[in-house]
C-alpha positions in Angstrom: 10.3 -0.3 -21.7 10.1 -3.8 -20.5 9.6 -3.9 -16.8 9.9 -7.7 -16.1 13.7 -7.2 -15.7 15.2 -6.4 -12.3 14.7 -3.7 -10.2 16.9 -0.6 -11.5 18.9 0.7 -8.6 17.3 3.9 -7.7 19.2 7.2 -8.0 20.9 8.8 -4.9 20.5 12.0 -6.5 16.5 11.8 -6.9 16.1 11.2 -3.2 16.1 14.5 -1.3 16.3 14.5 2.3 14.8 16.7 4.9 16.2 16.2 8.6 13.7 17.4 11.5 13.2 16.8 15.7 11.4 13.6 16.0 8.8 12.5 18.3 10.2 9.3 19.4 12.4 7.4 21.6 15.7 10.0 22.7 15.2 11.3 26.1 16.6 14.6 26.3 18.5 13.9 22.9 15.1 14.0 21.4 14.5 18.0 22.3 18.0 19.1 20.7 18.6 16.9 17.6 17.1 17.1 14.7 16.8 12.7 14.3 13.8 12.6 12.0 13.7 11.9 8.3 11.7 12.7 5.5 12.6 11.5 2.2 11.1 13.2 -1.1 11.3 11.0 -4.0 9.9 13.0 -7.5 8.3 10.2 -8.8 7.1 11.9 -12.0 10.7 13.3 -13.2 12.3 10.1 -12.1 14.7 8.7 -14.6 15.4 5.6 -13.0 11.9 3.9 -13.1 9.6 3.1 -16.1 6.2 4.8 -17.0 4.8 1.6 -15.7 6.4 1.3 -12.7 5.6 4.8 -12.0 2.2 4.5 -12.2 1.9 1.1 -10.3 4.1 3.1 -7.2 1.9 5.8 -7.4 -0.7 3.3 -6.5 0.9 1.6 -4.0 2.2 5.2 -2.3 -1.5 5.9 -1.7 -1.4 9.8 0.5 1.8 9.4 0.9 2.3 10.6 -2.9 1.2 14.1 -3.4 -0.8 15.8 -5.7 3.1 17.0 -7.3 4.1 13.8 -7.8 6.4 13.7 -5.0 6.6 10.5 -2.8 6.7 11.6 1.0 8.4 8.7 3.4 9.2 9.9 7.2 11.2 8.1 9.3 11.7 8.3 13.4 11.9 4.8 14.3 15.3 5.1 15.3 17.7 7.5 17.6 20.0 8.0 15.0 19.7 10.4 11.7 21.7 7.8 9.8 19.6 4.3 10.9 16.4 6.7 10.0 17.8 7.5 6.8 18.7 4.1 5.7 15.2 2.9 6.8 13.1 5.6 4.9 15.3 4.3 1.8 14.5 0.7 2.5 11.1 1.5 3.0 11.4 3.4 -0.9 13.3 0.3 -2.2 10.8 -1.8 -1.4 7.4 0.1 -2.3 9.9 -0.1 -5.7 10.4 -3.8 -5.5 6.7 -4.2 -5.1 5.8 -2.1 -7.7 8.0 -3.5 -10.2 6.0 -6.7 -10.7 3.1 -6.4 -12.6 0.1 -8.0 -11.1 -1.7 -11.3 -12.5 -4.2 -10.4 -14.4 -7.8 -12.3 -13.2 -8.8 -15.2 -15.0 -12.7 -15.3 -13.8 -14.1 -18.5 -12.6 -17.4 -20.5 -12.4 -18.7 -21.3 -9.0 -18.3 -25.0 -8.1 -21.2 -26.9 -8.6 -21.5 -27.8 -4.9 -21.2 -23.9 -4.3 -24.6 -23.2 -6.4 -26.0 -26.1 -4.4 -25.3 -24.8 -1.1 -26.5 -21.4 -1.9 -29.7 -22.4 -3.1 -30.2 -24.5 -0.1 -29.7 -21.5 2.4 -31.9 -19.2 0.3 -34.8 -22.1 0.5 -33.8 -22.4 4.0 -34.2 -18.8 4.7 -37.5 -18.4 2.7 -39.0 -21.1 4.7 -37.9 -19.2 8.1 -39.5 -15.9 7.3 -42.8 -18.0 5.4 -42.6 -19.4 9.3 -42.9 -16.2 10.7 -45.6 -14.7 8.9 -49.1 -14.8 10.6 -51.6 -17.4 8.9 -54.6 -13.8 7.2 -57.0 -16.8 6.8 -58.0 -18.6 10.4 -56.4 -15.4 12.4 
């Protein structure tokens, strides 16, 4: 599947939700509702995204993808279940954007002739600093 196309709108119903008591911001709010968010994405039995998408996401989820397949977002920046909700999704959507474009491949380059130049200088610079330092065997 060609990947260069749009981002597919990801599926509501491959995002799970998981609402717990969050750390944050919430005075006494914070001890008696549950404001946190973890989303679970299955990014292996995803419909929605291309094999090589997927594997470029699972890249870019680093730990927070585990060893399942299962893409782990929490979110308790907020007070409210639903603004920490919409921004674990954003967070998703974007990881997604990201992942969607393929990455440039390197085209390697020759160092500039003034480059070459300069770096031979410094190694003859430094040579002749630690020939300086060494003690003369013959008069000493």
């Amino acid at each position: 599947m060609n990947s260069t196309l749009q981002p597919a709108r990801l599926d509501p119903g491959e995002m799970e939700f998981e609402y717990y008591r969050s750390s944050g911001p919430g005075g006494q709010n914070v001890n008696k509702v549950s404001t946190a968010v973890r989303l679970r994405f299955d990014l292996r039995r995803s419909a929605s995204l291309p094999d090589d998408v997927k594997e470029r996401l699972a890249r870019i989820a680093g730990d927070k993808l585990t060893a399942e397949g299962v893409l782990i977002i929490e979110a308790q920046r907020y007070r409210s279940q639903e603004r920490n909700q919409q921004d674990a999704v954003a967070r998703l959507e974007r990881m997604v954007v990201r992942a969607w474009t393929p990455p440039k491949p390197r085209r390697p380059t020759r160092p500039t002739r003034a480059s070459t130049e300069k770096r031979i200088q410094d190694k003859k610079r430094r040579s002749q600093r630690k020939r300086d330092r060494q003690t003369n065997s013959i008069g000493e």
